[in-house]
C-alpha positions in Angstrom: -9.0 -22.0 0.8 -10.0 -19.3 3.0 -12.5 -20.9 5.1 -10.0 -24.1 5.4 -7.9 -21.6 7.3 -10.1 -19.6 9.0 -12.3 -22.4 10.3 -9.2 -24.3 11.6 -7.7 -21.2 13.3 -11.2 -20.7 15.2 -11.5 -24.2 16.1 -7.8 -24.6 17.2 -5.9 -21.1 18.1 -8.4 -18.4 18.9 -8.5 -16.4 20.6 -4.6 -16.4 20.6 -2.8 -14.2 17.8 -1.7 -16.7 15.3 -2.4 -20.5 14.0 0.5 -23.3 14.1 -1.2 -26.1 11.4 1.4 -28.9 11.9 0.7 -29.3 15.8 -2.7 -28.2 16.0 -1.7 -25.3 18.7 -1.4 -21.1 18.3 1.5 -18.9 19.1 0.6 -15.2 20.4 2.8 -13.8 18.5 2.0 -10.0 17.7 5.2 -9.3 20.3 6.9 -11.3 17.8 6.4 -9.6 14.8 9.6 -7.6 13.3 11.0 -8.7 16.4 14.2 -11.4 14.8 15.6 -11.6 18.2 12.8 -12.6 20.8 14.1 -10.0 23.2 11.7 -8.7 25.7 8.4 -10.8 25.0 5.8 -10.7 27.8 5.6 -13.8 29.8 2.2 -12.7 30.3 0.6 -12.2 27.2 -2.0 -14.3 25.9 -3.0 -12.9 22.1 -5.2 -10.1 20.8 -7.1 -12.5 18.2 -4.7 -11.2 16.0 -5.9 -13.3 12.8 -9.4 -12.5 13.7 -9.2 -9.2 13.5 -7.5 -9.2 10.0 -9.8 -11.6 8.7 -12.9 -9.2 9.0 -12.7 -7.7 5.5 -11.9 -11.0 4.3 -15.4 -12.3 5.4 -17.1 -9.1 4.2 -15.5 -9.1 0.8 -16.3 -12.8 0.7 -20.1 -12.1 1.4 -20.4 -13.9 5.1 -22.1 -11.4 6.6 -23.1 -13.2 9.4 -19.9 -14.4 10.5 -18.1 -11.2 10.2 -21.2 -9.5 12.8 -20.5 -12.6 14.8 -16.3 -11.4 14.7 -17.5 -7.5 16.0 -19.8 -8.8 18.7 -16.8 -11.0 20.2 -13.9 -8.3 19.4 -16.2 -5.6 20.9 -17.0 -7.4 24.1 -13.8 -9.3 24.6 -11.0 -7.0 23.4 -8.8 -5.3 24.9 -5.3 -3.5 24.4 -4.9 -3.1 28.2 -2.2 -5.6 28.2 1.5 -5.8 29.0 3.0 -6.2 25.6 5.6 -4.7 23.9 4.5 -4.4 20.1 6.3 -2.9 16.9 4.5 -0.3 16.0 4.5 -0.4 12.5 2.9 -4.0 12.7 0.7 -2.8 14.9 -0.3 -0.4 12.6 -1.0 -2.2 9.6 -2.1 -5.5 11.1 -4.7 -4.2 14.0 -5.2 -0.6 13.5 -5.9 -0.9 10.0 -8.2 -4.0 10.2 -10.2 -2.5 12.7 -10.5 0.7 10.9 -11.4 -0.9 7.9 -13.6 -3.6 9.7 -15.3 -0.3 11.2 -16.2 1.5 8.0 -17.3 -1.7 6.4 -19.8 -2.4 9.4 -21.4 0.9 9.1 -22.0 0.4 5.2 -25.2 -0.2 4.3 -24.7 -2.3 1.4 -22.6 -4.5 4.2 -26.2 -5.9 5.6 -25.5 -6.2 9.3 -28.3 -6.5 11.7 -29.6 -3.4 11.9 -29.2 -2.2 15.8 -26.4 -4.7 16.3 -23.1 -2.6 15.3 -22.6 0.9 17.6 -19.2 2.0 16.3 -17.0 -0.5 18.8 -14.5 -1.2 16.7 -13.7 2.5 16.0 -13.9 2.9 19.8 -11.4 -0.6 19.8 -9.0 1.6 17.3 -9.4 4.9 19.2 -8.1 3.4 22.0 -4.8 1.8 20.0 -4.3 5.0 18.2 -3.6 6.5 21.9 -2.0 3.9 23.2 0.8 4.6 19.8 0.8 8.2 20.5 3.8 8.0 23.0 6.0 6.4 20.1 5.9 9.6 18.9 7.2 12.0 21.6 11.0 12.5 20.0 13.2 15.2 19.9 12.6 14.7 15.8 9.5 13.3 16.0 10.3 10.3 14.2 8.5 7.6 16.1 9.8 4.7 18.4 10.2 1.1 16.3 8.7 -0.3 19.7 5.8 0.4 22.0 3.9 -1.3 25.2 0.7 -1.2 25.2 0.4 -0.6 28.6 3.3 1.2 29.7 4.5 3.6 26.6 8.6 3.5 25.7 9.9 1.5 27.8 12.8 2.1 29.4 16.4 2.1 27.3 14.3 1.3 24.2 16.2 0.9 21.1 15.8 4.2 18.9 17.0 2.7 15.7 13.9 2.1 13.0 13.3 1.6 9.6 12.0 4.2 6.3 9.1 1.8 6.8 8.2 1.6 10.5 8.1 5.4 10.6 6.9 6.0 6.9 3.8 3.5 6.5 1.4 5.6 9.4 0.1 7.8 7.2 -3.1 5.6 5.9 -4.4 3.7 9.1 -3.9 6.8 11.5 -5.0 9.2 8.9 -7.9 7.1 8.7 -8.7 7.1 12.4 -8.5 10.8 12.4 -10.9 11.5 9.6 -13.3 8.8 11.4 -13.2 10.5 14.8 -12.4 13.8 13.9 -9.9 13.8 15.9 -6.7 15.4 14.2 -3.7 13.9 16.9 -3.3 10.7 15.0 -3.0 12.3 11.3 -0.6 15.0 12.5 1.7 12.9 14.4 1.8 10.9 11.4 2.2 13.5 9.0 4.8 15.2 11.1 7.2 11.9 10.8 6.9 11.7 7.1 7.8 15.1 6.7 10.3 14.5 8.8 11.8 11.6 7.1 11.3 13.1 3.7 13.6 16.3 4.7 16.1 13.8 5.6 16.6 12.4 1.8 19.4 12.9 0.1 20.4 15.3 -2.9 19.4 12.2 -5.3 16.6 12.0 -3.5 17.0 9.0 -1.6 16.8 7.6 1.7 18.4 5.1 3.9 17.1 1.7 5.4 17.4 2.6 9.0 17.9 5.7 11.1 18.2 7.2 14.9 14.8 8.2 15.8 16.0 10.8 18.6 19.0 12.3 16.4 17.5 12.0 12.9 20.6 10.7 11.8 20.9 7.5 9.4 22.1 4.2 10.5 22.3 2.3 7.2 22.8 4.3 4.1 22.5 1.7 1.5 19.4 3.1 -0.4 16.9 0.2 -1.5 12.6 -0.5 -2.6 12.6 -3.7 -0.4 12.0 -5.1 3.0 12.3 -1.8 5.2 11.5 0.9 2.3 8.6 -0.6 0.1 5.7 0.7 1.9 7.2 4.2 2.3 6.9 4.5 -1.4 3.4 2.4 -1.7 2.4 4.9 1.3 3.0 8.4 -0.7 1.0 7.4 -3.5 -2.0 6.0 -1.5 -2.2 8.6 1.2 -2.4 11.3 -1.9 -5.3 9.1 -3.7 -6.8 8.9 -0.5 -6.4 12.0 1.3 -5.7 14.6 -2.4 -2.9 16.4 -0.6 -0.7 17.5 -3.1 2.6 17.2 -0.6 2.0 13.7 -0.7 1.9 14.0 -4.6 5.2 16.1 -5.1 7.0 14.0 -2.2 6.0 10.4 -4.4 6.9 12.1 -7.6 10.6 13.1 -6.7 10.6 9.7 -5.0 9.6 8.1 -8.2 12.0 9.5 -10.6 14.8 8.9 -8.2 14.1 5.2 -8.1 13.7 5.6 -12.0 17.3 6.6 -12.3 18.9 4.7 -9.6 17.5 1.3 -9.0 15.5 0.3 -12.7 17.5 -1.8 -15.2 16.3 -2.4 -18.5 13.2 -1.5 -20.8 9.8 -2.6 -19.1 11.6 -3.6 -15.5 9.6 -2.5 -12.5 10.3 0.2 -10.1 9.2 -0.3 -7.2 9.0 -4.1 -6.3 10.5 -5.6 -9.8 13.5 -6.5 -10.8 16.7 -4.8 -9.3 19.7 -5.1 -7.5 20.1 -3.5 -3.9 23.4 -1.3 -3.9 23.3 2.7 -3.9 24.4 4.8 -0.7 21.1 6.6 -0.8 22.7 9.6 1.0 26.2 9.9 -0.9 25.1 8.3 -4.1 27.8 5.7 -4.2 27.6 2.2 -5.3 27.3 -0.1 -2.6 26.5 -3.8 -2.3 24.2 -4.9 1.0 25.5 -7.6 3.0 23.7 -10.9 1.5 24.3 -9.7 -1.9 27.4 -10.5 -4.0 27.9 -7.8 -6.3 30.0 -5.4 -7.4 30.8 -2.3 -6.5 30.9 0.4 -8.8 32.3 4.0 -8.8 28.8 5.9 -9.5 24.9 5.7 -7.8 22.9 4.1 -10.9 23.1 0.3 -10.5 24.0 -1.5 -13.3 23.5 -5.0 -13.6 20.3 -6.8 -11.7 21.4 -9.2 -8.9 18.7 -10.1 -7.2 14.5 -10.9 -7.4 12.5 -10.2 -4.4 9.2 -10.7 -4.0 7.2 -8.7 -6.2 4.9 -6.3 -5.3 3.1 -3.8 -8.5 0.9 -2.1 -6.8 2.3 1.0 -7.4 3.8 0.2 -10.5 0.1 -0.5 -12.1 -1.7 2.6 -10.3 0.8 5.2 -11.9 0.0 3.3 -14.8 3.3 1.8 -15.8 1.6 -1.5 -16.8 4.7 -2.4 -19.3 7.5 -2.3 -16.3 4.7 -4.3 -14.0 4.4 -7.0 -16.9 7.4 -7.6 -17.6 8.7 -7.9 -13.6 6.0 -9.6 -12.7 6.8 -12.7 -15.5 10.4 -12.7 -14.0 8.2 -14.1 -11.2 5.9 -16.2 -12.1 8.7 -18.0 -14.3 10.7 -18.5 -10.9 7.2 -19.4 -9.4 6.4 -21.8 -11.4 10.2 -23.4 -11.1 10.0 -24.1 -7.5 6.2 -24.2 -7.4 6.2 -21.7 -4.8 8.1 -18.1 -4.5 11.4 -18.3 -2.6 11.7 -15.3 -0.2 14.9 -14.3 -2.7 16.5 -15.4 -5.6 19.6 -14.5 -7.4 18.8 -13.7 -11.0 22.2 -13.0 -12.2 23.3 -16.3 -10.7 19.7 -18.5 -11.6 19.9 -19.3 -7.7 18.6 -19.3 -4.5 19.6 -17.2 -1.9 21.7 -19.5 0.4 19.5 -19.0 3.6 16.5 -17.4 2.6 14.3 -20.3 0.9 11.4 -20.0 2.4 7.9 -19.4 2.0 5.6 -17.8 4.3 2.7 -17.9 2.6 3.3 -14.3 1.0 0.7 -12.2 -0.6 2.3 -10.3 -3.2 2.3 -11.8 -6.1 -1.4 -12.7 -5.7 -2.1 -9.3 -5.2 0.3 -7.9 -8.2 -1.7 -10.7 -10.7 -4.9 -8.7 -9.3 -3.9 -5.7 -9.6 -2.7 -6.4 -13.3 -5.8 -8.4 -14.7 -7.7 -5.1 -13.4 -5.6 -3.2 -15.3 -5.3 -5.1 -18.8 -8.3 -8.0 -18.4 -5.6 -10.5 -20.3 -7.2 -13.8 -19.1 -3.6 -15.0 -18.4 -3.3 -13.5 -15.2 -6.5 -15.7 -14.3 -4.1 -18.3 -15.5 -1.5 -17.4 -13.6 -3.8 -16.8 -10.4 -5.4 -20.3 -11.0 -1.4 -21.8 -11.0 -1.0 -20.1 -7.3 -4.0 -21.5 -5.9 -3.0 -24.9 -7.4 0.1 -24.8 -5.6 -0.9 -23.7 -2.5 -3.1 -26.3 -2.2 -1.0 -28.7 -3.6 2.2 -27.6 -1.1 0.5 -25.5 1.7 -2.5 -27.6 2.7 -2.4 -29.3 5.7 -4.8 -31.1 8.1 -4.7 -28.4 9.8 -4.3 -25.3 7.8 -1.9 -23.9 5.3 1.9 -24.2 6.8 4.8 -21.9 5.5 7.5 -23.4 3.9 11.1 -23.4 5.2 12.7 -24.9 2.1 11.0 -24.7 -1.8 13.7 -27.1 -2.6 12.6 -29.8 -0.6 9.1 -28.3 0.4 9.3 -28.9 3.8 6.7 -27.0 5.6 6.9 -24.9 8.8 4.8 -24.8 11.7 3.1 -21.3 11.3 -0.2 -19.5 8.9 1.0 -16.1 9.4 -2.5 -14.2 9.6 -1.5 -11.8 6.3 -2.4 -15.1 4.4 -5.7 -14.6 5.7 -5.6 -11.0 5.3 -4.0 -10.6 1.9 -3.2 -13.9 -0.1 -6.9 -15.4 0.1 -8.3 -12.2 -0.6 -6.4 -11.2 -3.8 -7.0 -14.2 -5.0 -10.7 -14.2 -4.7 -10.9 -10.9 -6.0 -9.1 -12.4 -9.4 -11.9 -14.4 -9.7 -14.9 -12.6 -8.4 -14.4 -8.5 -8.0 -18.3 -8.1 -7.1 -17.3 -6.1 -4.1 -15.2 -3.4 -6.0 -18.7 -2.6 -8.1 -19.8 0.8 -8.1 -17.1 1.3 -5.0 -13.7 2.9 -5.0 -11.3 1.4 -2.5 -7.2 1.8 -2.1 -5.5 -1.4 0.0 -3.5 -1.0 2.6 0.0 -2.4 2.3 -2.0 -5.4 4.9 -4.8 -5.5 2.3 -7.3 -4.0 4.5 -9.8 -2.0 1.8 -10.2 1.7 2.3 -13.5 4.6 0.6 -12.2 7.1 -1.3 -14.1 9.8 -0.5 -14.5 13.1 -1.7 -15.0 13.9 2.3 -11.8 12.8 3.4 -10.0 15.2 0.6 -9.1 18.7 0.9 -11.2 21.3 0.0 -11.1 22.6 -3.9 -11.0 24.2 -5.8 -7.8 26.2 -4.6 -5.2 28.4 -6.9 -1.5 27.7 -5.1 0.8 30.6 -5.5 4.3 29.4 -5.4 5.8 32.9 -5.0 4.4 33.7 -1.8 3.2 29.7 -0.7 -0.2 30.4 0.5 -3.5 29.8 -1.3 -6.1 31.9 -2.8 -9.8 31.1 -2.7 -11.8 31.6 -5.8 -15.3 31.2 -6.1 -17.3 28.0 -6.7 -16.9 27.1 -10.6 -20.1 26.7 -12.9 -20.1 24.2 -15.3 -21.2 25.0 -19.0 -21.2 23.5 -22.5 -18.5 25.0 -25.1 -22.0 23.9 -27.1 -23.8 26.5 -25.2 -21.4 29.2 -25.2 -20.8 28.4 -28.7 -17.3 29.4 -28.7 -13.6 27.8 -28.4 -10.6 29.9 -27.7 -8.0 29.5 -30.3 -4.6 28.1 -29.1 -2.5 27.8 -32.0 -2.3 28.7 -35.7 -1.9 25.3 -37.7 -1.9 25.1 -41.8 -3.7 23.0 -44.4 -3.5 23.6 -47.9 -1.6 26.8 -47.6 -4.6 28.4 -45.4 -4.1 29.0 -41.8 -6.5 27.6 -39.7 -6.8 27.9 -35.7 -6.5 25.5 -33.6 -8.8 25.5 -30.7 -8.8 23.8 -26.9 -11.5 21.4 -28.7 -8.7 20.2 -30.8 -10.6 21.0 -33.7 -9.9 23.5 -36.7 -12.2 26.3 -35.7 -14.4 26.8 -38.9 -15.0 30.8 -37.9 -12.5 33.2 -37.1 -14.3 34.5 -34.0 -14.0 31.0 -33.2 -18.1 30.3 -32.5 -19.3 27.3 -32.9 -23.2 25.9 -33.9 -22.8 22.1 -33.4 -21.2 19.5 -30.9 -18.9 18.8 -34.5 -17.7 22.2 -34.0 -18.1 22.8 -30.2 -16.5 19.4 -28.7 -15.5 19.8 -25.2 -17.7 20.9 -21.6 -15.8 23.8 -20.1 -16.2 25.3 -16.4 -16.2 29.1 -15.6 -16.2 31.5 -13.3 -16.5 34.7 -12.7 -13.0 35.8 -14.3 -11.3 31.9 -15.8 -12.6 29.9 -18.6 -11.0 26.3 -18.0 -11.3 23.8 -21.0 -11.8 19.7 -20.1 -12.1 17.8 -23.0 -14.5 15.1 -23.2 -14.3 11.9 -25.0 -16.8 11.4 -27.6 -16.6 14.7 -29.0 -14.4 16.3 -31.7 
């Protein structure tokens, strides 16, 4: 599946941004992207080799070395972002920047086999020179950044500052990234200094708006929502904290979480974040509030309460917080209305069993090959392998062509559209592989990018701990590096509790074991259970599994 649409995008489009299947041709279409009404496209423009570049950790994950060395040799010799375009920068972001990024740190991994010689950093030096080129988005009275850049020029003239929670929310991983690779901090702060931004900006229920004024920080649509404009802010808060191990990014996500807990979810096991729900609540004044393509009703309080409306799914979140119930039980809802039209509709209207009157299409989405990934990794029930063999029977089935894999404009009639958005490349082939064959994740811890591109964890990339935060005075206080020992070799357990069997009082210790001595020493791993660290003046207790 892959190759049939990588092989016919080479042959037939590159080095232009995007494949059209039904005519044979391409379309550069980057200056397209979040861009609904074609304003301002650059007659000029001839393509970045836009699917290229987010097919490189396709290829690696796939095993082709060869042709993913043969990729960076072209890209580094031929690229270049010197070009009169005016791009959306949070497209840009998660499309180039993070491929490349990604591609980079994949190239220089030794497991990757490249040739040895062949691969001198270019594509970091390819994303460096992005990363500045995005920079100027950023120079606002709030820093919240432009929705629009050119890559030549900066802001253009009279831009539009209206964006969405998403275009100025999602930077945090690619540009992070960048920073950490170059060790140059520019691209992380201005980053981190919009998120901020936009997170002082939610409401008392904790919740934010779809769209807002980049120069006067002021919100342009209130209605509060976890789809198109939103989603990756969430997906972003949780990732950048997993990646990164700030703790802001932990407490932001957290407050985030429980607010869409109580607002948006309906119903035992019904996801949160890209699950079942209906679209309705002023995120700023808590109020009821249906969107414009949804009819529902309003009601006189913020929590939602009947569902109105399926979108497509997307668990990622959902399953790494480990709410694998809520994931399950969303992600049924739509594989049932999968498996009804043989391909997901871009929305449906569960309270009415219908399609959305002008959103029927199909563009070749990702998301719920990636959620049936993400869930057979977390449970191993062979019927997401099921389910995951069902997509790729459809696809094939409805999306094949001659030429590639088309989108389709109607999943009533299957009629197909003229266009393989490069995210199929990117995301859908990849997820689906990985259902079948998750070789590369061995002995490797990676986070996706909301564009699918794979990302280290590494303990490098985290800030340094231990650290002891003081919340009366908000600063930290160092303490000295810990030394590990064994409760066995200590052979003691301090008591927690008092518990009673048999009418004797017995103490409970932090081995969750009756202590047998009342000076609560211990001569046995039966009696001694758990590895401790300590330092000069803590003892901290971690239990370990296998002991009592």
């Amino acid at each position: 599946m892959f190759y049939h649409a990588y092989e016919n995008y080479m042959t037939l489009a590159f080095p232009h941004d995007e494949l059209k299947p039904l005519t044979r041709s391409f379309t550069d279409s980057l200056s397209e992207l979040g861009n609904l009404k074609l304003e301002h496209l650059p007659p000029n423009y001839n393509g970045t080799a836009l699917t290229l570049i987010e097919s490189l950790s396709s290829l690696v994950i796939l095993g082709n070395y060869t042709e993913f060395e043969r990729a960076v040799l072209w890209l580094s010799e031929n690229l270049s972002f010197d070009v009169d375009a005016r791009v959306n920068l949070f497209e840009g972001n998660i499309r180039v920047l993070g491929g490349l990024v990604s591609a980079h740190i994949l190239a220089t991994d030794s497991k990757n086999r490249l040739v040895q010689g062949s691969y001198k950093n270019q594509l970091l030096d390819l994303a460096e020179d992005l990363g500045q080129r995005f920079l100027p988005s950023f120079d606002t009275p709030t820093g919240l950044p432009y929705a629009w850049i050119n890559l030549k020029y900066g802001v253009m003239k009279n831009e539009t500052t209206e964006t969405s929670t998403s275009g100025c929310g999602s930077l945090i991983l690619e540009m992070g990234a960048l920073s950490r690779l170059t060790g140059d901090p520019k691209y992380e702060s201005a980053s981190l200094r919009a998120l901020r931004k936009l997170w002082s900006m939610c409401s008392s229920l904790n919740l934010l708006g779809t769209t807002l004024d980049v120069e006067t920080g002021e919100w342009i649509e209130h209605s509060s929502g976890i789809g198109a404009g939103v989603d990756s802010f969430y997906e972003y808060l949780f990732k950048a904290h997993i990646l990164f191990g700030k703790e802001d990014f932990w407490r932001m996500f957290h407050s985030a979480y429980l607010a869409v807990q109580k607002y948006f979810r309906h119903g035992v096991g019904v996801g949160w974040g890209w699950g079942l729900y209906c679209l309705g609540v002023d995120g700023i004044s808590g109020l009821a509030r249906p969107h414009a393509y949804l009819e529902s009703h309003v009601v006189n309080q913020a929590k939602v309460d009947r569902i109105c409306l399926l979108r497509t799914p997307k668990y990622t979140v959902d399953v790494l917080v480990g709410d694998i119930e809520a994931a399950n039980s969303s992600h049924r809802e739509f594989v049932h209305v999968w498996k009804k039209f043989g391909v997901l509709t871009e929305r449906y209207l569960l309270d009415h069993q219908m399609l959305h009157p002008t959103e029927k299409y199909y563009p070749l989405r990702p998301e719920l090959a990636e959620s049936t990934f993400y869930l057979y990794q977390a449970t191993k029930d062979p019927w997401y392998i099921e389910v995951g063999e069902a997509i790729v029977d459809s696809l094939n089935l409805y999306t094949k062509v001659e030429g590639g894999f088309a989108s389709i404009r109607d999943v009533t009639t299957m009629q197909t559209e003229d266009h393989q958005h490069s995210f199929f490349l990117a995301e859908t082939c990849k997820y689906l592989y990985l259902l079948f064959d998750d070789s590369f994740l061995v002995d490797r811890n990676y986070i996706f990018t909301t564009e699918g591109h794979p990302l280290p964890v590494l303990s490098a990339w985290h800030e340094r701990l231990p650290e002891i935060y003081i919340p009366s005075n908000w600063t930290y206080v160092k303490k000295e590096k810990p030394k590990l020992a064994s409760a066995m070799s200590l052979q003691v357990c301090p008591a927690l509790s008092l518990n009673s069997r048999h009418g004797e009082q017995l103490i409970e210790s932090a081995c969750h074991i009756p202590d047998a001595r009342n000076d609560h020493k211990c001569f046995s791993d039966e009696e001694c259970g758990t590895q401790l660290v300590v330092d000069e003046d803590h003892v901290a207790w971690a239990v370990t599994v296998g002991y009592g």
